[in-house]
N, C-alpha and C positions, 0 to 999 in steps of 0.2 A: 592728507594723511601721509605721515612718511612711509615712505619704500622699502620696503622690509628684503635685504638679502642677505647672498653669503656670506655665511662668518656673524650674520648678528644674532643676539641673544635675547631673552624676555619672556615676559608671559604673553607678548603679543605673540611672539614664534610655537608660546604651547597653544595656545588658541587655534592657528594657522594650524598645528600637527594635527589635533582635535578634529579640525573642521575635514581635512582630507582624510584621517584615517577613518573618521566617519561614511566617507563615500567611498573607502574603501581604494584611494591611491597612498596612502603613506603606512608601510608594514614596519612599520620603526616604532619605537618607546618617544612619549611623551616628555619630552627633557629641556624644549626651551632652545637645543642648539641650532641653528639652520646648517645643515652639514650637505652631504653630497644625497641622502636619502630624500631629506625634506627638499633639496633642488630636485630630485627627478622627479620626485611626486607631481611639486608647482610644472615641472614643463610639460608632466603627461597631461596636467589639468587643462592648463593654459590652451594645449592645442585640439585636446576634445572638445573644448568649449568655445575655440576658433578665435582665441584673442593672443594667441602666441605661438613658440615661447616668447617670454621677451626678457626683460633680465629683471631680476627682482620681482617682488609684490606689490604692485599696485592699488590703486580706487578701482580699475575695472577687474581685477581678479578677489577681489573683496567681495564685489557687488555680485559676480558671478557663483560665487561659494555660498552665498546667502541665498540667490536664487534657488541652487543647486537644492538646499538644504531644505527650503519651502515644506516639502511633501512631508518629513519628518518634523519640523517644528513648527508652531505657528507664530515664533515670536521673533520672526525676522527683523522689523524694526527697531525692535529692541535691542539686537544683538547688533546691528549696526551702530544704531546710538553708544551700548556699551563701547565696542571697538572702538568708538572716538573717545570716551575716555578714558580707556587707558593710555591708549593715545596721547592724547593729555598728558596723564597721571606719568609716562616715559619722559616729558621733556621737561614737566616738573623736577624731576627726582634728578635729570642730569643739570638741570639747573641751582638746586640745590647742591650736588654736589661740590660745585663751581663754587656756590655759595660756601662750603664748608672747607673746602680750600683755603679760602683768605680769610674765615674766622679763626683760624690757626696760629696767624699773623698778629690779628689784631682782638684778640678773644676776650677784652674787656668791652670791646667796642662794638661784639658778636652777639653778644648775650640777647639780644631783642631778637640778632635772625636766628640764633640757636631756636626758639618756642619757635618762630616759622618754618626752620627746619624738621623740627620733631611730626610736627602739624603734616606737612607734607611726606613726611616719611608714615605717618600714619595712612593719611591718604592714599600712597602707594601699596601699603600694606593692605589696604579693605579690598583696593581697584584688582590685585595683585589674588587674594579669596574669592571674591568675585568673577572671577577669569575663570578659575579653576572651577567652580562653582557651575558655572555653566556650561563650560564644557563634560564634567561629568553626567551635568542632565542632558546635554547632547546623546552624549551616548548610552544613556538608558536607554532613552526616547530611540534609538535608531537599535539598538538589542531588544525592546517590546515589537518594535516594527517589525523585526524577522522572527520571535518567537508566536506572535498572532500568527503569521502566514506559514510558521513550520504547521502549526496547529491545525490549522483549516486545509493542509496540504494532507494531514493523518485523517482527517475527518473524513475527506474524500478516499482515503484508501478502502476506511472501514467502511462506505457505501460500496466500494467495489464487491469488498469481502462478502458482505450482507448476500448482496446479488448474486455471489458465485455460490455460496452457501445454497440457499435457496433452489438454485438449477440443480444441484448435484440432489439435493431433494426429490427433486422435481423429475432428474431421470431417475431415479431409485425407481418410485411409482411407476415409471414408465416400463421399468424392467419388471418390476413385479406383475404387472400387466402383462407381460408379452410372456411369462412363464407359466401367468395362469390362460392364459389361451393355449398357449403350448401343450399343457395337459389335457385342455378338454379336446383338444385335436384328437391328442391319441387317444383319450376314450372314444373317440369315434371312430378310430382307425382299428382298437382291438374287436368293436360288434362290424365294421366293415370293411375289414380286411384280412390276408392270413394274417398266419400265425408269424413268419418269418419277418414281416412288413411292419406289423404291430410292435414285434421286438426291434426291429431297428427305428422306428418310430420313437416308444421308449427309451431309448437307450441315447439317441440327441436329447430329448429333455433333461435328460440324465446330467449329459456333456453339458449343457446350459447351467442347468442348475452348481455343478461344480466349479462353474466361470464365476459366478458370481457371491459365490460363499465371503468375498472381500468386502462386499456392499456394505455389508450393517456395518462394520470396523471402519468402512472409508467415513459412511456419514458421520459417523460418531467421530470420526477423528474432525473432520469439516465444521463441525458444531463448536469443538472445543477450541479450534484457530478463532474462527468468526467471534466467541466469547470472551478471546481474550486479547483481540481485537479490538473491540468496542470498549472494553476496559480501556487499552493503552490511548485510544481515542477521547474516552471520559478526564482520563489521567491529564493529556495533553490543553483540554480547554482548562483545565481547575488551573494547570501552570499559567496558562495565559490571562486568565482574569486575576491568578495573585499577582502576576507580572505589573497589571495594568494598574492594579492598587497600590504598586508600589510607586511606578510613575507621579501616580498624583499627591502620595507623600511626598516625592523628592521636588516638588514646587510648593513645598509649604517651607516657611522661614525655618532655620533652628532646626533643621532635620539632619541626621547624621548620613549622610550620603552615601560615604563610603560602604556602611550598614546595608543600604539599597540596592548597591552598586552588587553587592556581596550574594543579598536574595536575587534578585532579578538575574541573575548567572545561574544561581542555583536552579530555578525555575527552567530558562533555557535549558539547560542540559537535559531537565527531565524530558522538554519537549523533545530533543533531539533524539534521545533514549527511545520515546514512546513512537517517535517516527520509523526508526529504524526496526524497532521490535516488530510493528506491523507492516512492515513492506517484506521481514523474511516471514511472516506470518500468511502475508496474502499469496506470494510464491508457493507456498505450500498448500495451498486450498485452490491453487488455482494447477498443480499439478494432483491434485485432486480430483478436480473436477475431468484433467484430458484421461484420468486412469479411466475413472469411471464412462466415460463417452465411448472411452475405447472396448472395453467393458460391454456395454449397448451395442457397441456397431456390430461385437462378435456374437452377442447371442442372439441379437436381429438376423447377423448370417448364417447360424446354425438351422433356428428354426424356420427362416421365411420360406425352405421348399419342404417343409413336414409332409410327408402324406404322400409325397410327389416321388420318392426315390421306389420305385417299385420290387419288393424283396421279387427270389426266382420265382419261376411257375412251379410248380406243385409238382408238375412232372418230371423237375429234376432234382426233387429230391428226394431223399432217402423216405417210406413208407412210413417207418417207424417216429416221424414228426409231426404224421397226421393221423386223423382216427380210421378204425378199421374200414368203412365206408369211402373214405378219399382213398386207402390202398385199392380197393377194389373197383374203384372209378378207373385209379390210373391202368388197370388190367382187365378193363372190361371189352376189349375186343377182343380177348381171349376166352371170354365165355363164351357157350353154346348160347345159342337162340332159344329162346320157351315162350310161350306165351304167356298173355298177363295172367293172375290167381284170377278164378270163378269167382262171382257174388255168393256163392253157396257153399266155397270152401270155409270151413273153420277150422282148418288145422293150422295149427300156430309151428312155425319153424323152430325146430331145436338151434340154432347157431346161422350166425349169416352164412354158412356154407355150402347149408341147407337152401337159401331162399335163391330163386331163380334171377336173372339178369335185369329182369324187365324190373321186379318188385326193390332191386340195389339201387336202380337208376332213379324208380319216384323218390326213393329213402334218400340219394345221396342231393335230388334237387332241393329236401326237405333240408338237409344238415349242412350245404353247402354255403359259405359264407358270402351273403351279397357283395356284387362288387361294383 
């Protein structure tokens, strides 16, 4: 095959740009010229693929670009075959030329090679379609390649999304639990505890309770990420499989390419769209989820010592916060001594002021709250 270098032109050179911008070494437009762009590309190829540089294009940098290419197409043979003939179809055309040179000359005596010229130039013409031809289904085939795997890259986000959704759920319940033991605490703390205990008891539930007023608003907002999530996820496989439909149009005869060329972009972009919408979709349910944790940790910390913080003793406080009975408790070394009421007394005392020491003390063991 000839040696394709600097300074040459063709459609073997748009082939060549084709095949490396496809792998992603030549950022340059498709034009045919072999300039300083398409040279750095061939030396960055040459030397990743350990067969250079060396100067020009060869049969071993051909055979390696086709390898290269394997993963993306299955029609390597074929594409080698082609590249021989255009191959061809170049030293045809310059041979012809040569040939139309000297019918110039002698152009009565041309006329036979003129119809072999035409012929040939025809032939340059199909080899010349056909180039191009396949290099566009190159790069469908290597833009469906990265639109499936933006796809199934979204796919997995929305499984993350799913999962975080779900936990943030999942502590909701956990809170809502730990608020309702919270309360049956301190119903147990107002029949066995004071009064001052009880209210501060109370009063952290209280604090819990106002921590978490954000919960229903978080799930609800967590739902409606995850929702539309799973949308931009559904969105993403529907581009990938018109993507793939299109592919297999554009190897059918007589199909307008460019047209393909045109969807199959169109398609990508939506993938690329529906990837990006859901990764700042998932960032948001997943600071979601640290609110919410954080959320749990604080009302775990309020309530886990309930019960435990012991309000003051009764002795030091003010009278007026307990019933008359605990006032007269806390002053009852100050009463005289009497003995207990008779079995045979029936006089009932006008007011506790009335009623002797002993008979305050069974009263106040009676009213006193368990502790």
């Amino acid at each position: 095959m000839t040696i394709l270098v600097k300074g040459s032109q063709g459609y073997l050179i748009k082939l060549l740009q084709s095949y490396l911008k496809v792998l992603r070494y030549y950022p340059g437009e498709i034009d045919g010229n072999y300039g300083n762009q398409t040279q750095n590309a061939v030396d960055l190829f040459q030397t990743e693929v350990k067969i250079g540089p060396k100067e020009g294009v060869d049969d071993d940098t051909w055979n390696a670009l086709v390898k290269c290419l394997e993963p993306i197409t299955n029609q390597s043979l074929e594409f080698k075959e082609f590249v021989k003939q255009v191959d061809t179809a170049q030293v045809a055309i310059k041979n012809i030329q040569a040939q139309v040179a000297d019918a110039k000359k002698f152009v009565e005596a041309a006329k036979n090679e003129a119809i072999a010229t035409q012929e040939a130039k025809n032939a340059a013409e199909a080899a010349k379609n056909e180039a191009e031809l396949a290099s566009a289904r190159l790069l469908i085939s290597a833009s469906v390649v990265r639109l499936k795997e933006t796809a199934r890259q979204t796919r997995l986000i929305c499984d993350e999304a799913v999962a975080a959704s779900e936990n943030i759920q999942k502590m909701q319940g956990q809170i809502d639990e730990i608020i309702k033991t919270a309360k049956e605490n301190v119903t147990q703390i107002r029949l066995s505890s004071p009064k001052s205990e009880a209210d501060n008891a109370y009063q952290v539930v209280a604090n819990a309770e106002k921590r978490v007023e954000a919960v229903q608003e978080i799930v609800k907002n967590a739902e409606s990420l995850k929702l539309k999530i799973e949308e931009q996820a559904d969105t993403a496989l529907k581009a990938a499989q018109e993507a793939e439909t299109q592919e297999k149009k554009a190897a059918i005869v007589n199909q307008n390419i460019a047209e393909i060329q045109n969807a199959v972009t169109v398609q990508e972009k939506a993938v690329q769209d529906a990837e990006t919408t859901t990764k700042e979709a998932l960032k948001a349910i997943q600071s979601d989820q640290q609110t919410i944790s954080d959320l749990k940790a604080k009302v775990e910390e309020d309530v886990k010592n309930l019960g435990n913080n012991k309000a003051p003793s009764p002795l030091l406080v003010e009278p007026s916060n307990f019933s008359p009975l605990w006032d007269l408790f806390n002053h009852k070394d100050n009463l005289p001594p009497t003995p207990p009421p008779t079995e045979t007394s029936n006089q009932q005392p006008d007011s506790l002021t009335n009623t002797n020491s002993s008979t305050l003390m069974r009263l106040f063991e009676l009213d006193k709250p368990a502790r």
